[in-house]
ZADO-1210 file (C-alpha; in nm, 4 decimals, padded with zeros to 6 digits):
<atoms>
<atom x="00.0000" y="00.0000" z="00.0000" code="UNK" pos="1"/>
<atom x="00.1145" y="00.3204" z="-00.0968" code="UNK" pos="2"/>
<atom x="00.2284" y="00.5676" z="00.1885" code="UNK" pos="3"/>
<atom x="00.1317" y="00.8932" z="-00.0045" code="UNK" pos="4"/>
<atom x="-00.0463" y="00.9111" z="-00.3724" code="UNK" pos="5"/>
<atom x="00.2552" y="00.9559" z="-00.6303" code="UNK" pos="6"/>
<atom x="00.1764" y="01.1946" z="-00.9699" code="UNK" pos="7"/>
<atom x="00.0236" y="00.9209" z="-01.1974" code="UNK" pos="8"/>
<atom x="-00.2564" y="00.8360" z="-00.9346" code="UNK" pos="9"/>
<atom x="-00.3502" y="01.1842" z="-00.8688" code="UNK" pos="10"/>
<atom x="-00.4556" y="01.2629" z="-01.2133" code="UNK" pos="11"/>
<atom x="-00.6369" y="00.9374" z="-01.2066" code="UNK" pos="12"/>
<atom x="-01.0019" y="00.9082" z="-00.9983" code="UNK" pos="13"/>
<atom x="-01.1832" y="00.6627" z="-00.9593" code="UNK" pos="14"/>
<atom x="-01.6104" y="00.6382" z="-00.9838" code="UNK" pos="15"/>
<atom x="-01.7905" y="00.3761" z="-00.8425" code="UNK" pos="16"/>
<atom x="-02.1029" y="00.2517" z="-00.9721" code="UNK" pos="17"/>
<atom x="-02.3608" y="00.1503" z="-00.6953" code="UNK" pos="18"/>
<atom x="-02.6898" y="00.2586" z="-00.7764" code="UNK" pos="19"/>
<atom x="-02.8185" y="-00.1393" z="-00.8711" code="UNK" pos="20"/>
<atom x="-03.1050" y="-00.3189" z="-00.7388" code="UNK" pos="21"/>
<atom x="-02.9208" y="-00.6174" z="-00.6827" code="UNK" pos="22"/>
<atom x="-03.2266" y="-00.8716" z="-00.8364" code="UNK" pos="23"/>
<atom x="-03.0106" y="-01.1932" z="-00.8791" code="UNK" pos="24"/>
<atom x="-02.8589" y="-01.1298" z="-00.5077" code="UNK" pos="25"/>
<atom x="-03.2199" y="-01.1656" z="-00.3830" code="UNK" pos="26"/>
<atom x="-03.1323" y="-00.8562" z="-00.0807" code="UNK" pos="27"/>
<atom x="-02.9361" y="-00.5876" z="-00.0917" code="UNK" pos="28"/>
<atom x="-02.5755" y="-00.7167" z="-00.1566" code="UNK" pos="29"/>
<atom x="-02.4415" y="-00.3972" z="-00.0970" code="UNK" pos="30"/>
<atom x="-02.4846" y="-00.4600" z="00.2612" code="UNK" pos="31"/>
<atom x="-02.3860" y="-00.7964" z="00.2719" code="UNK" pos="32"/>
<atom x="-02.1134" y="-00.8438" z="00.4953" code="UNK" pos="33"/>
<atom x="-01.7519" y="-00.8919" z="00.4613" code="UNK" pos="34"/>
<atom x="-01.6084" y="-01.0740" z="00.7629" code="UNK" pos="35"/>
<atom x="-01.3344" y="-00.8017" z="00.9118" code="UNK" pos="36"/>
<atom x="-01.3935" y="-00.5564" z="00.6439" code="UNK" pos="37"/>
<atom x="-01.7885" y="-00.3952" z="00.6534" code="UNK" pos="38"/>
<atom x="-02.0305" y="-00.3598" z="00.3720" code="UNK" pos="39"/>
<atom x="-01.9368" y="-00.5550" z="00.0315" code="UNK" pos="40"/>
<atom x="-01.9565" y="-00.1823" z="-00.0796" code="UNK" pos="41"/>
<atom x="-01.7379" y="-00.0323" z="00.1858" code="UNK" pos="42"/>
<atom x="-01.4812" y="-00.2836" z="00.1433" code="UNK" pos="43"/>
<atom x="-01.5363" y="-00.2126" z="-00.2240" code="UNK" pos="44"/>
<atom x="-01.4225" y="00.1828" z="-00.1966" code="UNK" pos="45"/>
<atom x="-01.1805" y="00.1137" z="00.0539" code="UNK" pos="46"/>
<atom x="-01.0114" y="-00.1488" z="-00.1839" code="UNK" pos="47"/>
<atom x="-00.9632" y="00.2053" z="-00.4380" code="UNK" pos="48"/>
<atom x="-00.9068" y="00.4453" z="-00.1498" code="UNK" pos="49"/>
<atom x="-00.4995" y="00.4161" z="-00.1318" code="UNK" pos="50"/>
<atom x="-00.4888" y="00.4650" z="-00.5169" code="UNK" pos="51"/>
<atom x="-00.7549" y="00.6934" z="-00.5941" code="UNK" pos="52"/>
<atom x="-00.7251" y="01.0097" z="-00.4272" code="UNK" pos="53"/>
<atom x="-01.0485" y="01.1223" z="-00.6111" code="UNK" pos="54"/>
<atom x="-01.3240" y="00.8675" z="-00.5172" code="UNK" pos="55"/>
<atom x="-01.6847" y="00.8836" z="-00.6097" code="UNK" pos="56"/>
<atom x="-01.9663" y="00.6542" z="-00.5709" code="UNK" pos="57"/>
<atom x="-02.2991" y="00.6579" z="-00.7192" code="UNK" pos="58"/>
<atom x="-02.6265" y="00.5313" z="-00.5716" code="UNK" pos="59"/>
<atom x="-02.9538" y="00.5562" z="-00.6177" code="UNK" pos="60"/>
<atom x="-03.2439" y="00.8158" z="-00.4992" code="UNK" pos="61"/>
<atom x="-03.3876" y="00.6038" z="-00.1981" code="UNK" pos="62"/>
<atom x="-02.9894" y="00.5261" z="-00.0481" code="UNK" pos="63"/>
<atom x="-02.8389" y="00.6304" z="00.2444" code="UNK" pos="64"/>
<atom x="-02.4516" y="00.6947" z="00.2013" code="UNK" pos="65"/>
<atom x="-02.4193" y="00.5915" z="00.6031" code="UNK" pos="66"/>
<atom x="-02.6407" y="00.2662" z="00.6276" code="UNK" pos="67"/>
<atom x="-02.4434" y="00.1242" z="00.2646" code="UNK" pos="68"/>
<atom x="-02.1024" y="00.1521" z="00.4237" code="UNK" pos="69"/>
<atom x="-01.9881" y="00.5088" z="00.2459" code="UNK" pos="70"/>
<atom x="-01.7645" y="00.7323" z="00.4573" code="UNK" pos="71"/>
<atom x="-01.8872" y="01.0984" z="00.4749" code="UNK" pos="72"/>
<atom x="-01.5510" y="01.2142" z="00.3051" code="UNK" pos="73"/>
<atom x="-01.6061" y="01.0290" z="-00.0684" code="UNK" pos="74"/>
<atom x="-01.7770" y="01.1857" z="-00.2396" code="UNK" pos="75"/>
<atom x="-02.1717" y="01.0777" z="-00.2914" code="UNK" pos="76"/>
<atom x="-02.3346" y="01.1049" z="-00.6288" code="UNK" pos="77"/>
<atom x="-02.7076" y="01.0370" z="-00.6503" code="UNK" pos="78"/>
<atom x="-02.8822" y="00.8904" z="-00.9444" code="UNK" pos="79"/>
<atom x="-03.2305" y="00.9861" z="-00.9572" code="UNK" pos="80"/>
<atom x="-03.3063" y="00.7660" z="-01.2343" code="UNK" pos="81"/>
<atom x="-03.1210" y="00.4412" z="-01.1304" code="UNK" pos="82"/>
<atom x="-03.3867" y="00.1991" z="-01.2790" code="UNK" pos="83"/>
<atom x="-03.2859" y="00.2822" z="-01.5930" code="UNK" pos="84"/>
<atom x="-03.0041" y="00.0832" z="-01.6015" code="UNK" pos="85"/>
<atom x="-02.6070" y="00.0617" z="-01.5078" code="UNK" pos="86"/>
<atom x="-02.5620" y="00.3262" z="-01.8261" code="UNK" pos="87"/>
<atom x="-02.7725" y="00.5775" z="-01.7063" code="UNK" pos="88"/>
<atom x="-02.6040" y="00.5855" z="-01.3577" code="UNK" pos="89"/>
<atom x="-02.2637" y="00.5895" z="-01.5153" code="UNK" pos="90"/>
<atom x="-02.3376" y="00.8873" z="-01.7289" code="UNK" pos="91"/>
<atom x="-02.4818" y="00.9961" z="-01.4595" code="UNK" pos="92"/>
<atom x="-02.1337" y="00.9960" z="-01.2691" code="UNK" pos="93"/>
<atom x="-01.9387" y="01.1263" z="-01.6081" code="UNK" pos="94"/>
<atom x="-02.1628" y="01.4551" z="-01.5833" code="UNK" pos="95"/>
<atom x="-02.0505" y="01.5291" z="-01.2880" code="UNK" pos="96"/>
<atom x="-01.6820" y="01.4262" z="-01.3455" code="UNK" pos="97"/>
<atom x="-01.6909" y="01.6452" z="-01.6452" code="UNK" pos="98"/>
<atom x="-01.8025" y="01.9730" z="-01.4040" code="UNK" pos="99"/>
<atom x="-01.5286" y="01.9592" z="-01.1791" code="UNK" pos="100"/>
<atom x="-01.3002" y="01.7106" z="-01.1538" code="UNK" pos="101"/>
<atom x="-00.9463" y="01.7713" z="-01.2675" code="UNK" pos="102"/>
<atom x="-00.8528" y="01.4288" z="-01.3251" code="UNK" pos="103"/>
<atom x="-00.7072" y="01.2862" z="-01.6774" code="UNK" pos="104"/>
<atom x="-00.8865" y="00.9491" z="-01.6443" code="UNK" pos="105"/>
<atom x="-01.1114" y="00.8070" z="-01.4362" code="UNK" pos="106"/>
<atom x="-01.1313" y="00.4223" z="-01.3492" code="UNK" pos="107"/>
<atom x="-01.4897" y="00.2982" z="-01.3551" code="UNK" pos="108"/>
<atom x="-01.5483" y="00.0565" z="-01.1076" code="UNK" pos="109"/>
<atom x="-01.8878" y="-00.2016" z="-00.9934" code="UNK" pos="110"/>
<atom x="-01.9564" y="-00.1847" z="-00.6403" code="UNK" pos="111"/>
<atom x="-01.9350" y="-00.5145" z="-00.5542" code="UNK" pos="112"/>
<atom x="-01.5363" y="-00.5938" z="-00.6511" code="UNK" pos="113"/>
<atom x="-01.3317" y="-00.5888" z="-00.3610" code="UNK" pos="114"/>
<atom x="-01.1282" y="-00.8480" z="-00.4374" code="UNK" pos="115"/>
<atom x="-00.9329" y="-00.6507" z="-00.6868" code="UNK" pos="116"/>
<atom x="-00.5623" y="-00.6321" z="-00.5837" code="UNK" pos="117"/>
<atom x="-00.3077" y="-00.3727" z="-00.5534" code="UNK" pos="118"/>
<atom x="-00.0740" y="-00.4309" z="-00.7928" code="UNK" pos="119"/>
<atom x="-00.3914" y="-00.4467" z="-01.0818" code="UNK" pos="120"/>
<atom x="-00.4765" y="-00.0887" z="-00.9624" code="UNK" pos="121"/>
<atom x="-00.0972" y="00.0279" z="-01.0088" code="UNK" pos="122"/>
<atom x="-00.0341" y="-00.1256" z="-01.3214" code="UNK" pos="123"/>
<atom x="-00.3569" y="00.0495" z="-01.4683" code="UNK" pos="124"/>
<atom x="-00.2624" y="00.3440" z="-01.2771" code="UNK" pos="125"/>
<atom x="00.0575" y="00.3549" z="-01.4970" code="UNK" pos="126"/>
<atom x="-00.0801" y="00.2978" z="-01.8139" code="UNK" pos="127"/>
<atom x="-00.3517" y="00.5564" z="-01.7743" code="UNK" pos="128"/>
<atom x="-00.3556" y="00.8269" z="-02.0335" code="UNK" pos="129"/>
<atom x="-00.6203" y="01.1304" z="-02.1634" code="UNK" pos="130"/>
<atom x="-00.6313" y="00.9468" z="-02.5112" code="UNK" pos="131"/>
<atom x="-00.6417" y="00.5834" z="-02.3476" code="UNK" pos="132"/>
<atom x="-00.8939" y="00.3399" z="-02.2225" code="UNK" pos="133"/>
<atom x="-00.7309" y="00.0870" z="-02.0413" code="UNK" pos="134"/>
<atom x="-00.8464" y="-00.2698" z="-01.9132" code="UNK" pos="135"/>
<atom x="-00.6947" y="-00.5629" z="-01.7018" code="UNK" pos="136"/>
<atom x="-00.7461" y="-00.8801" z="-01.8358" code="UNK" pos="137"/>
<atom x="-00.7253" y="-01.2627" z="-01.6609" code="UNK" pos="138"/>
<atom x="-00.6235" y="-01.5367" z="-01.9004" code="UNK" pos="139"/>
<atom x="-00.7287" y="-01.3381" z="-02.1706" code="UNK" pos="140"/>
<atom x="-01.0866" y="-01.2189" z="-02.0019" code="UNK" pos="141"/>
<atom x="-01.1267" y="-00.8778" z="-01.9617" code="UNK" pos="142"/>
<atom x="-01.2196" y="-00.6963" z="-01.6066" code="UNK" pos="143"/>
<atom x="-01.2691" y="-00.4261" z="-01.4158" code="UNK" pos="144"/>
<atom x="-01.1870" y="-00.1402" z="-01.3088" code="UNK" pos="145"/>
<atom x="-01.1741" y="00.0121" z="-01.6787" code="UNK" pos="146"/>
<atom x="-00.9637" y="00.3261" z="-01.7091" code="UNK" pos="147"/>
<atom x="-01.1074" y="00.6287" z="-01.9325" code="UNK" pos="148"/>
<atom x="-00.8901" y="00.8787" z="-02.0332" code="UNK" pos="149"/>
<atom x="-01.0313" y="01.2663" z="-02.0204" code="UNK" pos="150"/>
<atom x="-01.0784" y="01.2569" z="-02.3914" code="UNK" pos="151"/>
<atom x="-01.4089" y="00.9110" z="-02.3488" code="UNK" pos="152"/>
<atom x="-01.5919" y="01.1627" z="-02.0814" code="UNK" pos="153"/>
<atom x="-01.8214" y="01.3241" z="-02.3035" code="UNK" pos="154"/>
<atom x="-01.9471" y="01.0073" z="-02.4847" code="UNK" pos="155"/>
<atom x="-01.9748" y="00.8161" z="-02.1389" code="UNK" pos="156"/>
<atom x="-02.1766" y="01.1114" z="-02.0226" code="UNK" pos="157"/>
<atom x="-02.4610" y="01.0347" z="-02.2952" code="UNK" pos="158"/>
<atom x="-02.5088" y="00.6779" z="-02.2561" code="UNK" pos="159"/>
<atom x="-02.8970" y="00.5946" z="-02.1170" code="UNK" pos="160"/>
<atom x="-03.0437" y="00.2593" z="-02.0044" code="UNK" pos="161"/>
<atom x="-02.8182" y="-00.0715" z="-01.9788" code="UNK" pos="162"/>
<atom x="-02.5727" y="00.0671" z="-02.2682" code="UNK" pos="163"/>
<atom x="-02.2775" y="00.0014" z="-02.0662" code="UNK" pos="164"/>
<atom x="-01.9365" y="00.1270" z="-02.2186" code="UNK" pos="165"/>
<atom x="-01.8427" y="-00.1610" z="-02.3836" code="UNK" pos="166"/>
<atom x="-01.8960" y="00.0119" z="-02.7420" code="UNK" pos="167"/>
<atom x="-01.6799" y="00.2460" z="-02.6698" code="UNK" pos="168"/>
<atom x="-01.4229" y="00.0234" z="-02.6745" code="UNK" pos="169"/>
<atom x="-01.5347" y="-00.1370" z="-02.9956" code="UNK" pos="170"/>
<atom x="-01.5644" y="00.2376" z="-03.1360" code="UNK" pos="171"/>
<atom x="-01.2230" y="00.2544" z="-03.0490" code="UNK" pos="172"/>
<atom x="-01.0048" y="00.0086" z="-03.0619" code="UNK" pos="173"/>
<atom x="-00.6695" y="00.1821" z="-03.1107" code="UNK" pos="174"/>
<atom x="-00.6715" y="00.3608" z="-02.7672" code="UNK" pos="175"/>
<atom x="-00.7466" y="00.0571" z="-02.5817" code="UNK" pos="176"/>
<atom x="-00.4754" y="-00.1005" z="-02.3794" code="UNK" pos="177"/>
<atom x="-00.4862" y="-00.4436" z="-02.2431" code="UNK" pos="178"/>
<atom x="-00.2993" y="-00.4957" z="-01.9123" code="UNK" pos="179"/>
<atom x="-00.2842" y="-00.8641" z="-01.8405" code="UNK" pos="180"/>
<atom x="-00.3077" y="-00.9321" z="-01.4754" code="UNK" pos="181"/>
<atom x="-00.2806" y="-01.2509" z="-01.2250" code="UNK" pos="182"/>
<atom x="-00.5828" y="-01.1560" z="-01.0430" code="UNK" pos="183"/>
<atom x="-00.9424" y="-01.3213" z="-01.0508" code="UNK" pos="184"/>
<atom x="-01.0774" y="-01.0254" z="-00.8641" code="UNK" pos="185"/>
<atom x="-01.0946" y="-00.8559" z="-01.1856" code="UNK" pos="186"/>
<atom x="-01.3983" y="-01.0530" z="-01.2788" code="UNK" pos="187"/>
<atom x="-01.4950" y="-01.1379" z="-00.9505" code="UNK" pos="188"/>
<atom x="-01.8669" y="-00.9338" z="-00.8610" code="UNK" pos="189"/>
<atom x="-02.0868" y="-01.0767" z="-00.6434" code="UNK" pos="190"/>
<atom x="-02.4085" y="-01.1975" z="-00.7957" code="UNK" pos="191"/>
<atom x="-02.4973" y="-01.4915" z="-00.5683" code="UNK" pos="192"/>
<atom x="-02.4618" y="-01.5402" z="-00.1738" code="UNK" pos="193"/>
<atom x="-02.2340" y="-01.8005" z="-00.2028" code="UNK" pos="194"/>
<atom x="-02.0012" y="-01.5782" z="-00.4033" code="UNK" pos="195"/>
<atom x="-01.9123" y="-01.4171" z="-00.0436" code="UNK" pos="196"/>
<atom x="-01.7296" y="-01.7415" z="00.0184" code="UNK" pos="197"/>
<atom x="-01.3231" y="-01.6704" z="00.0075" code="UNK" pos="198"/>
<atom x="-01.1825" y="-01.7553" z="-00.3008" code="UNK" pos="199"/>
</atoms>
């Protein structure tokens, strides 16, 4: 863990995306609990929290940052129109990115993924660029978090529904960078119950 954010991570945030009903969980998995380490979502942001200087979460209109684990310093975006899908809620996050955040790229990140490992985030970290988008991959299987350069913002500001960002990366596959990593956590979300056993 890093003792102070270096150069590269501070003009690199990070945006959570939390704003889900969690259907196929069956409760709120959000609140499911992590032995030792709180919320699946708090473990999620504090996972990012040594890398990403800049942290944002979104959630939806009915949430309460305290109950879902979210300290009262990152910073809470609310999505009023959640239902709508995982697209809508990360434009929703891009808008506000967009208004004031300094940042060059921003890693977008589910909030239910805090297995990911240190040395994933500082590899992306490293690679991250304004003209980039940049992905770890397992055995060839790409993950999260995805890295968007400054110059993807507006275009992931106008996606609507469940049009995640995955055709941006079709749209564009010059800038994107593949980082292969030796971490399952990358594609590790949390989807059943039984997925809260230790891998």
């Amino acid at each position: 863990m890093p003792s102070e954010p270096n150069a590269a991570s501070r003009a690199v945030a990070a945006l959570v995306l939390a704003a889900g009903q969690s259907r196929r969980f069956g409760s709120d998995k959000r609140v499911a609990p992590l032995p030792g380490r709180g919320t699946l979502l708090a473990a999620t942001l504090a996972t990012l929290r040594p890398y990403f200087p800049e942290l944002r979460v979104v959630i939806g209109p009915d949430d309460d940052p305290a109950s879902l684990g979210v300290p009262a310093d990152v910073i809470t975006l609310v999505n009023p129109e959640a239902p709508r899908g995982m697209g809508n809620t990360l434009a929703v996050g891009m808008q506000a990115m967009q208004r004031d955040s300094r940042a060059q790229a921003v890693a977008v990140m589910l909030g239910d993924m805090p297995w990911v490992r240190a040395a994933t985030f500082e590899a992306l970290i490293g690679e991250a660029r304004a003209d980039r988008i940049v992905r770890p991959t397992f055995q060839g299987v790409g993950g999260h978090p995805v890295v968007f350069g400054r110059h993807f913002w507006p275009a992931l500001s106008r996606l609507d529904g469940d049009d995640g960002a995955r055709r941006l990366l079709r749209e564009h596959p010059q800038a994107c960078i593949e980082v292969p990593v030796g971490d399952a956590g990358i594609l590790k979300d949390l989807d059943e119950p039984d997925a809260l056993a230790p891998s």
